[in-house]
C-alpha positions as CSV (number, residue, x, y, z in Angstrom):
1,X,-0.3,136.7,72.5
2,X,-0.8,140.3,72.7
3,X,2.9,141.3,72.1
4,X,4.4,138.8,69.6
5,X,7.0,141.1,68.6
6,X,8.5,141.3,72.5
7,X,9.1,137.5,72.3
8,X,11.2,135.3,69.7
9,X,10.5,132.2,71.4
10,X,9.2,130.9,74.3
11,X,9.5,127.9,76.9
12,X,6.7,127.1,79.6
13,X,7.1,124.0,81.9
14,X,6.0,122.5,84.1
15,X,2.8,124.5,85.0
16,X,-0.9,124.6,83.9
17,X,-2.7,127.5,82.1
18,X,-5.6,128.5,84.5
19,X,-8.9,129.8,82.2
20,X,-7.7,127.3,79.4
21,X,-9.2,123.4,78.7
22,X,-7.4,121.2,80.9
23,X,-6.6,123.4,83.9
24,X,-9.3,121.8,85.5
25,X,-7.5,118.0,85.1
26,X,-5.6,118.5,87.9
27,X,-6.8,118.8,91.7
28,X,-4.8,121.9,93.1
29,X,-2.3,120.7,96.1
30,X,-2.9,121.7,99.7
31,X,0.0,124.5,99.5
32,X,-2.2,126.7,96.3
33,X,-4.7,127.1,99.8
34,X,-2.2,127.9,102.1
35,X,-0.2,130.1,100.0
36,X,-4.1,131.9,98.4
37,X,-4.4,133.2,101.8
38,X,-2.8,137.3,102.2
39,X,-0.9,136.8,105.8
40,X,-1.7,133.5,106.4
41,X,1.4,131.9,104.7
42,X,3.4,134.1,106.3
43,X,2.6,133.8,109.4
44,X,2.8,130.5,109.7
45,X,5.9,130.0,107.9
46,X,8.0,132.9,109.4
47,X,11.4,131.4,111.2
48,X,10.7,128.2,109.1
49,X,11.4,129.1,105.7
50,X,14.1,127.0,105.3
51,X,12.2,123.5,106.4
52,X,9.2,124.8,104.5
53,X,11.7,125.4,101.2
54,X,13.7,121.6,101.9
55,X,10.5,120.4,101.7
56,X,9.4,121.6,98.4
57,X,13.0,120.9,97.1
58,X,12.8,117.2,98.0
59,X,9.4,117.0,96.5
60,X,10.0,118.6,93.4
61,X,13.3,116.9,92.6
62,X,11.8,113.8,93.3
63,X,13.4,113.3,96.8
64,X,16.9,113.8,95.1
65,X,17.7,117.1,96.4
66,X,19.6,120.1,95.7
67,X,23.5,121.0,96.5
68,X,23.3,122.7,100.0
69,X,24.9,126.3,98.5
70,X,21.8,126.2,96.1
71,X,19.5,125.2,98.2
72,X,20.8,128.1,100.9
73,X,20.6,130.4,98.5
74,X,16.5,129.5,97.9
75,X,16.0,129.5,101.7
76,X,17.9,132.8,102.1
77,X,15.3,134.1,99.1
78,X,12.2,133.1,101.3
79,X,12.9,134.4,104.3
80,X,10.9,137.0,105.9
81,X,7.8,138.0,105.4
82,X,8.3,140.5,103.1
83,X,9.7,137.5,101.0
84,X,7.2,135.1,101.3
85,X,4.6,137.4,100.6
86,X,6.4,137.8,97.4
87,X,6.5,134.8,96.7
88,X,3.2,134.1,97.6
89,X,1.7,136.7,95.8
90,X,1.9,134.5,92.4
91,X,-0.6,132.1,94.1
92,X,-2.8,135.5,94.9
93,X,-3.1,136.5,91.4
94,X,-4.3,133.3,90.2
95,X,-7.7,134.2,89.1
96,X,-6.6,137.5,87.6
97,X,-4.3,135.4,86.0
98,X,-6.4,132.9,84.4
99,X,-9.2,135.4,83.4
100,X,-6.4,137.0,81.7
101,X,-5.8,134.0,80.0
102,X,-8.8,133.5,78.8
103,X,-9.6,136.3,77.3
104,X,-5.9,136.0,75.2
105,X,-6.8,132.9,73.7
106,X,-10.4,133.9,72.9
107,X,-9.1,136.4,70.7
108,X,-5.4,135.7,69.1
109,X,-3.7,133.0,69.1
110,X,0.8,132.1,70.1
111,X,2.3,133.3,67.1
112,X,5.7,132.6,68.3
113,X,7.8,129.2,68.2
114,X,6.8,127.8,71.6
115,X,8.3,124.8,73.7
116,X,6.1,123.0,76.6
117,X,8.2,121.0,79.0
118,X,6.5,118.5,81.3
119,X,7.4,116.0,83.8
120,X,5.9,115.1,87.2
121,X,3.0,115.5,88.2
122,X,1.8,117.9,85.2
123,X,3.2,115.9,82.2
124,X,1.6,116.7,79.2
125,X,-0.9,118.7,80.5
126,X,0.2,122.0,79.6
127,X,1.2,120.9,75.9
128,X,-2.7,119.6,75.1
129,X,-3.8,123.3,76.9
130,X,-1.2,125.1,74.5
131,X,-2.1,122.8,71.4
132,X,-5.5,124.4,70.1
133,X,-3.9,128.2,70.4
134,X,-0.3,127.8,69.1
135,X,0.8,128.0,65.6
136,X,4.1,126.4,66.0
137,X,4.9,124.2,69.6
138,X,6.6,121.7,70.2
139,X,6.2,119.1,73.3
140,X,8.5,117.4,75.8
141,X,7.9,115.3,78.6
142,X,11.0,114.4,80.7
143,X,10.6,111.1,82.5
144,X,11.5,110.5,86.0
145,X,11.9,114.2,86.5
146,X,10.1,116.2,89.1
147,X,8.1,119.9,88.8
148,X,11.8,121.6,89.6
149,X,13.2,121.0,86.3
150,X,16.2,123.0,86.1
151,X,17.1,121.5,89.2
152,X,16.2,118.3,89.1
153,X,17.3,117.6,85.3
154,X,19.5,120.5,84.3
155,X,21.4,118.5,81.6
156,X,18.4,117.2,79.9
157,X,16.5,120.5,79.9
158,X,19.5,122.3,78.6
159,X,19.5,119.6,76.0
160,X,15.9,120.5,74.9
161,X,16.4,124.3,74.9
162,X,19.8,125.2,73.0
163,X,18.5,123.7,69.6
164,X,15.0,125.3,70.3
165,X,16.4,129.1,71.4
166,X,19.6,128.8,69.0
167,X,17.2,127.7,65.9
């Protein structure tokens, strides 16, 4: 919103827009505490990364799962501390983030084509936040997908986003 001319297009799924109408629909899962917390997460988690990372695979595929080189790959990216307090730090920033928000939408509005993608559990959620501040989006909601899009339905999300980026 503040740097329309940085962005031809762009494609949010799956997520919610903190500081906008509708965040508040949804009650935030147990893991936004956990992970809110500087060292906490860490701590806790460090030399279980990768049962902490299956977990949120299984859950956000839907209990289908990942191929085991991907999903080594995700646990490999997690482990440590250093990493999960990267990781983490997203969940950190949340109130920064949604002040930030805010404040955008108070005073432009998304000049650019924009594309909200929703499945399980946001649906469309972030499309109604996006609606009253975009000049030109477009909604999707992918059925029996989980939150993990690209991994849990890579064929239907690419099908979505080649016509909308190659319009």
């Amino acid at each position: 919103m503040r740097r329309p001319e940085r962005v031809e297009r762009l494609v949010l799924m799956e997520s919610l827009l903190g500081g906008l109408p509708g965040a508040g629909e949804f009650e935030r899962p147990w893991w936004f505490g956990l992970h809110s917390v500087p060292g906490l997460a860490e701590n806790v988690l460090t030399g279980h990364e990768g049962e902490y990372v299956d977990w949120f695979l299984s859950i956000g595929t839907q209990g289908r799962g990942i191929p085991d080189d991907v999903r080594d790959v995700f646990a490999e990216a997690y482990s440590g501390q250093d990493a999960l307090r990267a990781a983490f730090s997203h969940y950190r920033a949340m109130p920064t983030t949604a002040e930030q928000i805010q404040n955008a939408a108070e005073g432009s509005r998304l000049a650019v084509p924009t594309m909200a993608v929703g499945a399980h559990p946001i649906g469309r959620a972030l499309e109604r936040q996006l609606r009253p501040i975009a000049d030109d989006l477009v909604g999707h909601h992918l059925d029996d997908c989980g939150q993990i899009i690209p991994l849990d339905r890579p064929q239907a999300l690419l099908e979505l986003l080649v016509p909308f980026l190659t319009a």
